[in-house]
N, C-alpha and C positions, 0 to 999 in steps of 0.2 A: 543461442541460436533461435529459440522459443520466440524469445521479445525482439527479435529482428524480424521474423516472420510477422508477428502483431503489428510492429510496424507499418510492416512493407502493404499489408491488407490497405489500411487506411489511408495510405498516397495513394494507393490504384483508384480510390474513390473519392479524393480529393482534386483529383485532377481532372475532372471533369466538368470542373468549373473555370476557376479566373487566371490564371496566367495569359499573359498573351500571347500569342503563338506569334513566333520569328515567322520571319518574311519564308521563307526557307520551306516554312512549314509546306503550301500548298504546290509546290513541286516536288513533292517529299511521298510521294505517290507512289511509292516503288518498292513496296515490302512484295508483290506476286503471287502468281498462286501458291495454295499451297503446297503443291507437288513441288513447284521451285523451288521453295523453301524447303523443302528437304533436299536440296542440293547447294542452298546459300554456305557459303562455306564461313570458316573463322572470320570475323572483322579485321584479325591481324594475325597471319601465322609468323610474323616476324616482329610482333609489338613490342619486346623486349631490349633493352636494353644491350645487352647481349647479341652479336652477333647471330644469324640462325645457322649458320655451319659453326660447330662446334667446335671445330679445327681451321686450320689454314689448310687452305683446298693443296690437294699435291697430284703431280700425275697419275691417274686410274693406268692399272692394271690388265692387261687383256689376255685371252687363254690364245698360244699360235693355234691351236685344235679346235675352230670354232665349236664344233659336234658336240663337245662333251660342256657345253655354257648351258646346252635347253635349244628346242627351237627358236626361241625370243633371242635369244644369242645374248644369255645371262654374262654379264661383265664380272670378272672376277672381282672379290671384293677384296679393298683397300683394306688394311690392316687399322686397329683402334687406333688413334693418336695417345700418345702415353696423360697427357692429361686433357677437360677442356679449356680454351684462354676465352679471356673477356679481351672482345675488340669492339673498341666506342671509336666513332667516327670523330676524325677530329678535326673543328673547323679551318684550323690556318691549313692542315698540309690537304685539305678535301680529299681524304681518303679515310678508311677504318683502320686504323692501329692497334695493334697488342696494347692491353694495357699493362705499363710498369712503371711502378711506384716509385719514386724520388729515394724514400727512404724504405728498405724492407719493411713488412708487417703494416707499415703506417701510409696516410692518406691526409693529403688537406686538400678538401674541396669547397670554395666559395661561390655563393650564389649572387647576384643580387634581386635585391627584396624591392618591392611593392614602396612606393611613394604613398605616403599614408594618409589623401585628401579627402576618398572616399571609398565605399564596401567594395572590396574585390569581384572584379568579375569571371568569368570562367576561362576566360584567358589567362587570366593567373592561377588560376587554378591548373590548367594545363602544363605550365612551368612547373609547379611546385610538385603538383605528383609524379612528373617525369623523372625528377632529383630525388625527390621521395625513392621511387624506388632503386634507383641507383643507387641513393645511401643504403639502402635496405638491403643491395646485391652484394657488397664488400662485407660485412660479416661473415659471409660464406665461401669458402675454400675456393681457390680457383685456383689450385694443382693436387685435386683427383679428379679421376676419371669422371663424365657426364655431369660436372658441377656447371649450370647454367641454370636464366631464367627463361623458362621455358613455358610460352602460352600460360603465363603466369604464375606457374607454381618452382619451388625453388628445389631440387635436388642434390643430396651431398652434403646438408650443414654441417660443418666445424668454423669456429672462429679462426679467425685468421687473420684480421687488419684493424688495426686501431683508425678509428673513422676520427677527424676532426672538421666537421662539418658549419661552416659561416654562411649564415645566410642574414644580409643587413635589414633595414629601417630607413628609408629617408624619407626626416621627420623638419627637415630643411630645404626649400622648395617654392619656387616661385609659384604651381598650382596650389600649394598647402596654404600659402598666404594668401591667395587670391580667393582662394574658399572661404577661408576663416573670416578675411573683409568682408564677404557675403552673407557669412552667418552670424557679424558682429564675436566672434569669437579668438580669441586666443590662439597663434598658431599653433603651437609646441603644443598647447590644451590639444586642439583637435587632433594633431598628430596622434598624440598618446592615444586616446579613444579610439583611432580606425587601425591601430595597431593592436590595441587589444581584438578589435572586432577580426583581424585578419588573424590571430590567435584562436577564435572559438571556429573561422570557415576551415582553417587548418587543419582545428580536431574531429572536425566533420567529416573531414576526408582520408580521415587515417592517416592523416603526414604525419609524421615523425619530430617530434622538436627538434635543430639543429642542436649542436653541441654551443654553439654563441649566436646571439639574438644583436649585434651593437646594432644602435641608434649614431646616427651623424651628431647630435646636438650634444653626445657622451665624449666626443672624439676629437673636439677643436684643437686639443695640444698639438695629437698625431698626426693633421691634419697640414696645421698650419708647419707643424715639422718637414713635413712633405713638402710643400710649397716652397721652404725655405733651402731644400736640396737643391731643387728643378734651379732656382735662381742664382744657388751658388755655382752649378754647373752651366750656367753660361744658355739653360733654353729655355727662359722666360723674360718678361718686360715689366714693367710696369707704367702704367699709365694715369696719372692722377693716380689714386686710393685703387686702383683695379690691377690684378696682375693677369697675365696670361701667359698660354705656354703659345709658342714658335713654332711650328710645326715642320718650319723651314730647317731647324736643327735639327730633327731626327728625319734624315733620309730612308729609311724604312717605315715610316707613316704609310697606310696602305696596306698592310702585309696579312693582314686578316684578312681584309674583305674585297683585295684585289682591285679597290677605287684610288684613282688619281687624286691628287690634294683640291680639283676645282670641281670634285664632286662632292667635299664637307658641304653638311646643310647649315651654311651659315644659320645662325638665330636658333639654332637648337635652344629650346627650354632659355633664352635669353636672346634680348633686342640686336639686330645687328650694329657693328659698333664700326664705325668707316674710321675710329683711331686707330684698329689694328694695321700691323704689317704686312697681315696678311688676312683676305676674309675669312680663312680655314684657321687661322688661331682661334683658340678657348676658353673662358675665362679660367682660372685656378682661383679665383678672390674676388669677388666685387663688392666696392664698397656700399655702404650702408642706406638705404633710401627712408625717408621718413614714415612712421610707423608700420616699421618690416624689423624685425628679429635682427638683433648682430652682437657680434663678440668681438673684443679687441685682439689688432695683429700689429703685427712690424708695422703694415703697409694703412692701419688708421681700421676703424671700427667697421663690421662686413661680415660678410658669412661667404661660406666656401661656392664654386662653383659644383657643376652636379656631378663631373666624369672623378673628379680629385678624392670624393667623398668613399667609393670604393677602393681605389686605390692602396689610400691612408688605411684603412680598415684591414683589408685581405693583408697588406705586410705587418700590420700590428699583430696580427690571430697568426696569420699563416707564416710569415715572412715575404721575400719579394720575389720566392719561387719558391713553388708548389706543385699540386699536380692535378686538378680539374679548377678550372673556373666556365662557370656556366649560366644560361639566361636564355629569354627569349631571342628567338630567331632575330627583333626588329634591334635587337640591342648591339648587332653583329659592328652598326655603324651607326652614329659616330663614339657610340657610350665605350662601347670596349676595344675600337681602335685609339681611343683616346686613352684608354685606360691604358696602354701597353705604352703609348707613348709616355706620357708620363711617369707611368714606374721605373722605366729606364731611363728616362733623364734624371731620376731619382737614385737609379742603383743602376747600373751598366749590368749588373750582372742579373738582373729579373728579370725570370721567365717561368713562362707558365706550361707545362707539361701536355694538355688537352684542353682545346675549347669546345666546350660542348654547346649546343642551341638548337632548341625545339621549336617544330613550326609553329604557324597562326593556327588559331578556331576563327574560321571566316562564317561571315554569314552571306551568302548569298554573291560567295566566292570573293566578298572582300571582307580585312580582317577587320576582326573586333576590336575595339579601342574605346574606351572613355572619349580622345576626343574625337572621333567619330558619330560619338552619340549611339551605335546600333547592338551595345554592349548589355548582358544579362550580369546582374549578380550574380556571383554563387548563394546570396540570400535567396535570392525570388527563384533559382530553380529546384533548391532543395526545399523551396514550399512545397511543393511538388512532387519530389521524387526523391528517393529517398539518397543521401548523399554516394552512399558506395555504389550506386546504379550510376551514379556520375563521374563517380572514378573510372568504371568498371567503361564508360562509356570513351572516357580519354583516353582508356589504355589500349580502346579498341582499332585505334591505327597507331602505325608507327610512329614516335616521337617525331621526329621529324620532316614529316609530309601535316600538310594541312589537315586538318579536320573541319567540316561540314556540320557547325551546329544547326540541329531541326529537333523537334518535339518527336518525329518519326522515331528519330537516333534513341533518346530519351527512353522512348515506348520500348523500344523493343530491349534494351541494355536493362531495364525495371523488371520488364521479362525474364529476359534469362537470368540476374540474379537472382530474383525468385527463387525461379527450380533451380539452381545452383544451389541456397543455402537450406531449401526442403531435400535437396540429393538427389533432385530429376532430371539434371541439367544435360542435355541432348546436345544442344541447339550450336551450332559451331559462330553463327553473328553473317554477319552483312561483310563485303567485300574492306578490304585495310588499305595499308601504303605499299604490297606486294605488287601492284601494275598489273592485276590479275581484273580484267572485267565481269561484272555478275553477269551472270549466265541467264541470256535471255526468258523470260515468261513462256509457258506454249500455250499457244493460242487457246487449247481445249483439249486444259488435261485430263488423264486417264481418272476415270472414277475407281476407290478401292474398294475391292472384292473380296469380302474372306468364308473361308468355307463353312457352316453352319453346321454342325451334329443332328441338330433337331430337324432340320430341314433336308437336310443329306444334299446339299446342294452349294454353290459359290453364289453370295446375294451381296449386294451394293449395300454398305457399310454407310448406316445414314445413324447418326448420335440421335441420340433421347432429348438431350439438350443443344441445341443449334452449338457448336463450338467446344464442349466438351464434353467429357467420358469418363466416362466410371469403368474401372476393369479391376473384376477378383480372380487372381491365381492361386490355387490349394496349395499350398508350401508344404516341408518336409514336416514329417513326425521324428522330431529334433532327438533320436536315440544313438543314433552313432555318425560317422562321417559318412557325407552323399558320394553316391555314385556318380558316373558316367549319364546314367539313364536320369538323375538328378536334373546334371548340369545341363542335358540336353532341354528338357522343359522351358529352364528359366533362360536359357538362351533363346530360344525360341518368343518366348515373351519379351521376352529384353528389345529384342529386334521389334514389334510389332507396336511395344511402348517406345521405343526411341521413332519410329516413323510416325505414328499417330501426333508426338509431338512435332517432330518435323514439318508435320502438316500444319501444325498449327492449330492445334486441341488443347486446351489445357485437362491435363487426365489424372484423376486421381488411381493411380493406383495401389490397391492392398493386394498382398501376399503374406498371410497369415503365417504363424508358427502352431505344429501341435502340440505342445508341453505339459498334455494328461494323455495317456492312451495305455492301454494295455503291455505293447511293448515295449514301452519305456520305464513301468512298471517292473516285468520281469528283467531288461535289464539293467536296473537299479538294484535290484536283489540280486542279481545276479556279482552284480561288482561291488555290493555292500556301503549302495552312494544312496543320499533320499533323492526319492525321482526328480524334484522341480530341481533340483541343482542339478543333475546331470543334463538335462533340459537344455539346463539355461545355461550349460558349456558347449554342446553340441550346435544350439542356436549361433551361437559367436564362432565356433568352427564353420558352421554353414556360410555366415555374412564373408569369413576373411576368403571363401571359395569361390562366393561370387565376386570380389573384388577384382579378384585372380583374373576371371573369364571375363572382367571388363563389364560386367550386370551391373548397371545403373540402379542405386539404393529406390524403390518403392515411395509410393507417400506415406503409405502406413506399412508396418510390419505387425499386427496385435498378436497377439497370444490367448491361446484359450484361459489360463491362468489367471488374468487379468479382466477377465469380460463374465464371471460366473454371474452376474445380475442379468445381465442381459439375455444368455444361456436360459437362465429359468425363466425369465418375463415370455420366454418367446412358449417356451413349453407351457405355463400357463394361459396363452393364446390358446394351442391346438386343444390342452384339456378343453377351453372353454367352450370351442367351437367343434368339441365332439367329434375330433380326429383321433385321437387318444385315450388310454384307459392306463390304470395303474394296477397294478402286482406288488403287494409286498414291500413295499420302495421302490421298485420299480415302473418306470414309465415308461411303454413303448407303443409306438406311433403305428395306428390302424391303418396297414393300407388298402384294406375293402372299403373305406369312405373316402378313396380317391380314384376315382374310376379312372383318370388321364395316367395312371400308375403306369412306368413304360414307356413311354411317347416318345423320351430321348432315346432310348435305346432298343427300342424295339421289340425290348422282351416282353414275353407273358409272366405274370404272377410267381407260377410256379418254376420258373428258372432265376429267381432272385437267389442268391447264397446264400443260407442261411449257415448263420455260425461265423460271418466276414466280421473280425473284429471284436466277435463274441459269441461264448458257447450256447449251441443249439438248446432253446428254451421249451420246453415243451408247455409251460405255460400260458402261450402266447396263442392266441386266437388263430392266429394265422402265420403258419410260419415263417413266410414272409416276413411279417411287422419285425419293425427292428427299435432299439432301447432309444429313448432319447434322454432319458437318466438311469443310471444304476446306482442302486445301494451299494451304501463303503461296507468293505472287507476288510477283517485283521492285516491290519497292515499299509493300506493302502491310503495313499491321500484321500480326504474328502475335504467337502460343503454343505454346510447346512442346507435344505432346503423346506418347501413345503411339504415334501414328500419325507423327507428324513435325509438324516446324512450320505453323502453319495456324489458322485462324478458324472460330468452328464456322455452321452454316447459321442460316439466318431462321425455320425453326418453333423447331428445337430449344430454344432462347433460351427462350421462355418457357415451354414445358414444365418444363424446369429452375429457372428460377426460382419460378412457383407450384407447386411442389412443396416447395424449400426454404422457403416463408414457409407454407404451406397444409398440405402435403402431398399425397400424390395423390389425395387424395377429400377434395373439398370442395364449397361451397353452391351458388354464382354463379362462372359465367367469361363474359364480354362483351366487346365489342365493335362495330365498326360494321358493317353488312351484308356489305359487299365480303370480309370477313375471314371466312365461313364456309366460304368456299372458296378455297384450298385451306388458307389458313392453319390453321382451328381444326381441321379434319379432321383436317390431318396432326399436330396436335398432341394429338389424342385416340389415333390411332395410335400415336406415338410415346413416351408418357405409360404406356399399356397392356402396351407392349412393353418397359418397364420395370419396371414391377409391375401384375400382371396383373389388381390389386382396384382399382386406377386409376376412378373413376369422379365424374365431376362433375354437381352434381344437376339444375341450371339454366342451359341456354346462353341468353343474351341477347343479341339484336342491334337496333340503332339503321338506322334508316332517313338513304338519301343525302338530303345538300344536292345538291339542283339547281338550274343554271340551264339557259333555256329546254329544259327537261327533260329534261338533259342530266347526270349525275353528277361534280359538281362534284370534280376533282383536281387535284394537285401536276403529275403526269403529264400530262394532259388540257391545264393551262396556263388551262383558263376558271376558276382559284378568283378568291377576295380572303381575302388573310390577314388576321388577327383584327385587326391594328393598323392594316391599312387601316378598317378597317371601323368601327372606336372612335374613329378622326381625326374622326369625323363625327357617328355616335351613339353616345351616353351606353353601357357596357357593359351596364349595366343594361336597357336596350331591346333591346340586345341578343340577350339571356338570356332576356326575355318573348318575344320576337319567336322563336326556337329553341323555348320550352314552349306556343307558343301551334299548334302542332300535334303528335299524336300522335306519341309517339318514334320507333315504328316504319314511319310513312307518310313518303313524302319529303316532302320541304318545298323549294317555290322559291324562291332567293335573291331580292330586288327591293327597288329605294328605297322603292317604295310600300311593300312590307311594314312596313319599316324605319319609315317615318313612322308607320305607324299606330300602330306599337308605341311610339315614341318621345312620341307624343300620348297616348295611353293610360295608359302611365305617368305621365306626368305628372300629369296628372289625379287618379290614385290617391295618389300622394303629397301633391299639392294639398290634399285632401281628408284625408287622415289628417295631417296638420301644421295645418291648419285644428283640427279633431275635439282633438287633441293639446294645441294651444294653449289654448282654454276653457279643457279639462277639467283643466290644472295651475293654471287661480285659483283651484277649488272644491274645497270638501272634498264628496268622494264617499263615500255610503255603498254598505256591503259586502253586504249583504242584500236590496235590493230592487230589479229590473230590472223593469221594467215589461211587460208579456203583449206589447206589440207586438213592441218590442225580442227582448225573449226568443224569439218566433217566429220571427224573423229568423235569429236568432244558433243555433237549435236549427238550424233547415232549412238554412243554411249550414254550419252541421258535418256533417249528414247528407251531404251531397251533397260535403264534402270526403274524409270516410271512404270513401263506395261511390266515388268516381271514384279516388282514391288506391288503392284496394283493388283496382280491376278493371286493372288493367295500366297504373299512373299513368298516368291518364288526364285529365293536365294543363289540356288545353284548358276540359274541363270546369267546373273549377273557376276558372277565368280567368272565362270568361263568369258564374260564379251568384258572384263577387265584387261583379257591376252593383247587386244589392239591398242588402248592406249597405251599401256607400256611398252609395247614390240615397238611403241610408235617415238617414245621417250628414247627407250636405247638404240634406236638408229640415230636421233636425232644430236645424241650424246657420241657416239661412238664411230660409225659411219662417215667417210668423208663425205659422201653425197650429203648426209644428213649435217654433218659442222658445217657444211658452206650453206646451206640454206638460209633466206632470206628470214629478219625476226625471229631467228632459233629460238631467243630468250624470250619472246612473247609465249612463242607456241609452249615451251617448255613448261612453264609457269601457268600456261592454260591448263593444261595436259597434267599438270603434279593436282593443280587445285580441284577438278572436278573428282578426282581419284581420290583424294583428300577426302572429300566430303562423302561420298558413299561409301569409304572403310568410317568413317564415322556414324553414320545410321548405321552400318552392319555391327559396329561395335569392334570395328578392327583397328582403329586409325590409335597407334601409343602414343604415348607421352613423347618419347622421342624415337625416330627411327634407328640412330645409331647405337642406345643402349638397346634396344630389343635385336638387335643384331649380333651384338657381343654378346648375349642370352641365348641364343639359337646357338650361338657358334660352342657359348659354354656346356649345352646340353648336347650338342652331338658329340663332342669329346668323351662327355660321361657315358653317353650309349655306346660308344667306339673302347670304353676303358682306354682311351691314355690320356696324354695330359698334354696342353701347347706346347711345352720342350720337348716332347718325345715325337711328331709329327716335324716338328723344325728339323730337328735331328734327322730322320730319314727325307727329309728335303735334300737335305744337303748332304748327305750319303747319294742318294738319286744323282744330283747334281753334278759330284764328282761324279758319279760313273758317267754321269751324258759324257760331260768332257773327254773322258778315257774310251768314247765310242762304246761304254759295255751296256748296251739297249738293251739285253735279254735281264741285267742287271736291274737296272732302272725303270723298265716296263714291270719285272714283279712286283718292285716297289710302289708303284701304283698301283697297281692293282690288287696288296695286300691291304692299301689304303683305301681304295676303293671297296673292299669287299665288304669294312666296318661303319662304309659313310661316310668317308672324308676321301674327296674329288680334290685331285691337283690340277691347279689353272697356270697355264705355262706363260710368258709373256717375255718379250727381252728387257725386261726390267727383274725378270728372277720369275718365282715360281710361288706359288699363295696358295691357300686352301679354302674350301668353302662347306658346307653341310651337303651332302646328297642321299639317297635312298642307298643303303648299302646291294650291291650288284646280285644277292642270294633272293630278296624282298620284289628288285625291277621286275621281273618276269613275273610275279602275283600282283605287280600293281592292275588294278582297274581304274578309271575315269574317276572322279567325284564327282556324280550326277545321281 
């Protein structure tokens, strides 16, 4: 990942030079502000291969009891589908089909390949990594539950289908000749060479070798074999040394691509010939013209026509049925209408299971083509950018809608893989083939504000460096598992680093580990572990906690452990500069020769703790000053140093370190409340008294978790660590349940909170997996949102920006999320709302901007319907029973409705209802969903 990164540095700065910029380029003005762009949602929430409804859509569910859905008039939720299926769109019947195999376990899927006269352009590029991943998706199970590709990553792997993947060569070709004449050279020679060269753009792009590579010029047996069915079977001719196929004999010619026979483009890839019978006949053979390539046949010396040559091939590998054959979009007619004729005048019985085809890369909305001339290598752009930025670039709309090459495109896809393989990656891309339009610019957007410690005030957020930021957050002293009061911090930052980049900052952010500290110390002795190993277990417990809570990996993570040079170089500064004095071994930092002592925090002198992190010295000048090395102890890790063997203090540590990744003036430094004093104080002292321009522009601090209003600690002994707390709810509720009050007001730990949020969420993904589902049967247009919709989706940005802009101020925007969705499930559910005009525009407007802001907030999964089946699994376990035993008094209820025993069937609810599982009644039967159990409703409060 290292040397991907060294890479990736050097195209950013290569590109600043010579490639030519496509025409495309200077219309390509449309990246926004940056506020907008933190609403620009995914390039493709549907770029997959894969269907994006994971299931075959079935009728929803409705409660007859509106009251008990929510005021939103939450839609009962549809049961898991027992597995998910792969549906590819398939060109003859134009529609999505289940895919199912010819043969169980197994797969032949045939491509065809690249004419090999010159270097590939990105339009074959876009073919082959489409198929790419397709081959790439059958190794993995598609019958269990949530097996799909999803926004690119794969879930569920077990093997499952043996892939035999063909993808050809033609290496015989009237442009291969005509180049070769040009270049004085050897056809077959040149063939070979742009075949190998299609070979290395291949591996550039992480495609996959097929399982068979043939060449046409390998194949003349099988070829001519072909040729000689089609003739014995009565639909071809011959004409002098030339044969063709009849097209008059297969009355199903046409069946692909829905074109009449007097729309063949006569003269495809060959002269029109006024001997045919018909102009829509093909050649299968033509004979031999002087110094051009031929091989002897029945019909006199010649080489194959171009549609015959796949053909022959895909029934050699595959047979003359199979189950994907696939290409580009332009090859729909006449190349693979020809192809079908001919393999059936060959075998009556061939056929091909799914035709798949991917759209054009246009430029400048027409497509790219060699002979169009307006075509880029994949040579000449991965001069440029680094090849998987241009994968990453094709994946980013749907296979088959057109893609829009521009350097724009380029720029920002180079972008976001970046932070994607550093672990930063926020940024959801530019509008896809979803018909969802990007969400207009605002004229003048909100400037962000965030609150200052030092300043005690909300001040306009202007970087050190025009476009990007530097931000240090003090991470855990890595001694046992984190709390609540932990997770709330890094969530808190998490959201402020996913907007920051949103906006379009590139931010390096560190959040250090402490891996020396006194407590970590006693317990290691205590559990009879050496401290840096216990360290360095709890640190990898912390990472898999923020995985959990959806916390985007940092740029750096250092460790004290790892940085002791740096540690002492810094405390060699303050000796130098007479901040400091030493005792014994010990070094501790004078703070009578810092008169600004305080400033963040407002205290005087003598209200510093002394004894915080270590015991009260009475050799110290001032009680105040505090160690910035201690001499080692029996027992205890050390480091050499100037001073003697020893461990340096608790501030020191990260002064030293966000200096090495920052330097000493930088954007943001943060924290949790508790930490202004004395920690960050003394780390602004001691920072200053190393270099005296020392200056950081933004102190931030996050407000306590409490219970019974009490500040929730390790110390304290009243926390729950994050893993207690996730045995029960979903991480995800979690995270809402943390953003559903202001960062810097405390917030009280409580189950109630806890359900609310756990119901809450639910609901919201209910609703957009509902909204989701539709909106992938219909083709959505890209231009026309209807005024209501649009009302909606403008006043919900509004209110995303100004609350985002005023000191992320989360909560707000949790609460004005109630209108778009109320606004989704009428539009879903409601007749007035199904009969409205463009539903599926509005729908898909309305999913995507909601989309994008559970994305900055860090709420938006991987998929909505696994994190659904997750909620549903955790309110069972808080309810103690199991899916069979809720079914069960279903259907006990059931029978009683029937038998009129209501006073029956209503305790039954309500017995269900007391532990948090809500029955949704509907004349389709009866379903359950997660709710707040009925003893908790009366102690909910708001999440504000």
């Amino acid at each position: 990942m290292g040397s991907l990164l060294k890479l990736c540095k050097p195209f950013f700065l290569t590109r600043l030079s010579s490639l030519p910029r496509s025409p495309a380029t200077a219309a390509a003005a449309h990246l926004g502000t940056r506020h907008r762009r933190a609403l620009a949602g995914p390039r493709n929430r549907r770029g997959s291969i894969c269907s994006s409804s994971p299931c075959p859509s079935r009728p929803r569910e409705y409660s007859s009891e509106r009251g008990e859905d929510g005021a939103d008039g939450v839609p009962a939720p549809a049961p898991a589908p027992a597995a998910a299926e792969l549906r590819l769109f398939n060109t003859m019947s134009r529609k999505k089909e289940a895919f199912r195999p010819r043969v169980e376990g197994k797969v032949g899927m045939y491509v065809c390949g690249v004419t090999a006269y010159d270097l590939s352009h990105i339009g074959h590029a876009r073919v082959y990594v489409t198929f790419d991943v397709l081959y790439r998706c059958f190794p993995l199970s598609l019958k269990i539950s949530a097996v799909c590709i999803y926004e690119g990553w794969f879930l569920g792997v077990k093997s499952e289908y043996e892939v035999c993947y063909v993808r050809n060569f033609t290496d015989v070709d009237d442009k291969i000749i005509a180049r070769a004449n040009e270049l004085g050279e050897d056809p077959i020679s040149l063939s070979k060479r742009y075949c190998e060269e299609f070979r290395v753009d291949m591996m550039h792009l992480h495609c996959l070798p097929p399982s068979v590579e043939p060449r046409v010029s390998d194949h003349m047996p099988q070829i001519i074999d072909m040729i000689k069915k089609i003739l014995d079977n009565g639909c071809a001719y011959q004409i002098d040394r030339d044969v063709y196929f009849s097209v008059d004999k297969f009355p199903e010619y046409g069946q692909l691509s829905g074109r009449k026979l007097e729309d063949n483009r006569a003269g495809e890839r060959v002269a029109v010939d006024s001997r045919k019978k018909n102009p829509a006949d093909f050649a299968l053979w033509k004979s031999a013209k002087e110094g051009e390539p031929f091989w002897e046949s029945p019909w006199g010396p010649g080489r194959p026509g171009w549609h015959i040559e796949c053909s022959a091939m895909s029934a050699t590998y595959l047979g003359y049925s199979f189950d994907i054959h696939g290409g580009g979009m332009d090859l729909v007619f006449p190349h693979h209408e020809n192809e079908i004729a001919q393999s059936c005048a060959a075998c009556r019985k061939s056929n091909i299971s799914y035709w798949i085809h991917n759209g054009f890369v246009t430029v400048d909305s027409e497509k790219m083509s060699k002979s169009l001339g307006n075509f880029f290598t994949i040579r000449q752009v991965i001069e440029l950018y680094h090849p998987l930025a241009l994968r990453l670039f094709l994946l980013g709309t749907h296979y088959r809608s057109p893609i829009n090459y521009s350097d724009v495109q380029l720029e920002s896809a180079s972008e976001r893989i970046y932070y994607m393989y550093q672990g930063n990656s926020s940024e959801r891309g530019e509008d896809g083939a979803d018909g969802v339009p990007a969400l207009a610019p605002a004229p003048a957007p909100a400037e962000l504000r965030l609150f200052n410690t030092m300043s005690r005030k909300k001040e306009a957020f202007r970087p050190r460096v025009e476009g990007k930021v530097g931000m240090y957050v003090c991470g855990v002293t890595a001694y046992d598992l984190s709390h609540i009061g932990h997770a709330r911090v890094y969530v808190t930052f998490d959201v402020l680093y996913r907007y920051l980049k949103n906006l379009e900052y590139e931010v390096c952010y560190v959040r250090n580990f402490t891996d020396v500290d006194d407590k970590i110390i006693a317990r290691a002795n205590e559990l009879g572990e050496d401290p840096i190993s216990l360290s360095k277990r709890y640190c990898e417990e912390f990472r898999v906690d923020m995985m959990h809570l959806h916390c985007l990996p940092p740029s750096v993570e250092p460790r004290v452990s790892d940085h002791m040079p740096q540690i002492i170089d810094m405390i060699k500064k303050i000796l130098d500069n007479g901040c400091a004095y030493q005792i014994d071994g010990d070094v501790c930092f004078s703070v009578d020769k810092f008169p600004e002592y305080g400033q963040l925090s407002g205290r005087k002198l003598e209200d510093n703790r002394a004894g915080e992190r270590v015991a009260v010295d009475s050799r110290k000048k001032n009680p105040a000053d505090f160690a910035l090395w201690k001499s080692a102890k029996e027992g205890e890790p050390f480091w050499e140093s100037p001073w003697g063997p020893g461990r340096p203090g608790w501030h020191i540590e990260c002064s030293a370190m966000s200096a090495t990744y920052l330097g000493y003036s930088f954007d943001i430094h943060g924290g949790g409340m508790d930490l202004v004093f004395p920690h960050h104080e003394n780390e602004i002292a001691q920072s200053c008294a190393a270099c005296r321009k020392s200056n950081i522009s933004y102190w931030i601090h996050n407000g306590f978790v409490t219970v019974d209003s009490e500040k929730m600690s390790k110390s304290l002994g009243n926390f729950f660590t994050i893993r207690q707390v996730i045995e029960l709810y979903h991480p995800l509720a979690l995270r809402l349940f943390l953003l559903g009050t202001h960062y810097r007001s405390p917030i009280n730990y409580s189950d109630v909170q806890l359900e609310s949020a756990s119901e809450r969420i639910y609901y919201m993904y209910q609703t957009l997996y509902d909204c989701e589902n539709v909106v992938s049967q219909h083709a959505v247009r890209q231009d026309n949102i209807p005024s209501d919709a649009l009302e909606c989706i403008t006043k919900f940005e509004n209110e995303f920006v100004a609350s985002m802009c005023d000191d992320l101020h989360t909560p707000v925007i949790l609460a004005a999320l109630s209108d778009p969705l109320k606004n989704i499930n009428d539009l879903l559910h409601t007749r007035k709302g199904r009969k409205q005009k463009l539903r599926m525009e509005s729908l898909a407007a309305l999913e995507k901007v909601i989309r994008n802001v559970l994305t900055v907030l860090g709420l938006l999964p991987g998929g909505y319907l696994e994190v659904l089946q997750q909620l549903r699994e955790k309110a069972l376990k808080r309810a103690k029973l199991t899916e069979e035993e809720v079914l069960q008094k279903i259907g006990v209820r059931t029978a009683a409705r029937n038998a009129k025993e209501y006073d029956k069937s209503d305790a039954i609810r309500k017995d269900l209802a007391t532990v948090g599982i809500a029955l949704m009644d509907s004349p389709n039967g009866t379903t359950w969903r997660p709710s707040v159990p009925l003893a908790m409703q009366e102690e909910m409060a708001p999440m504000t």
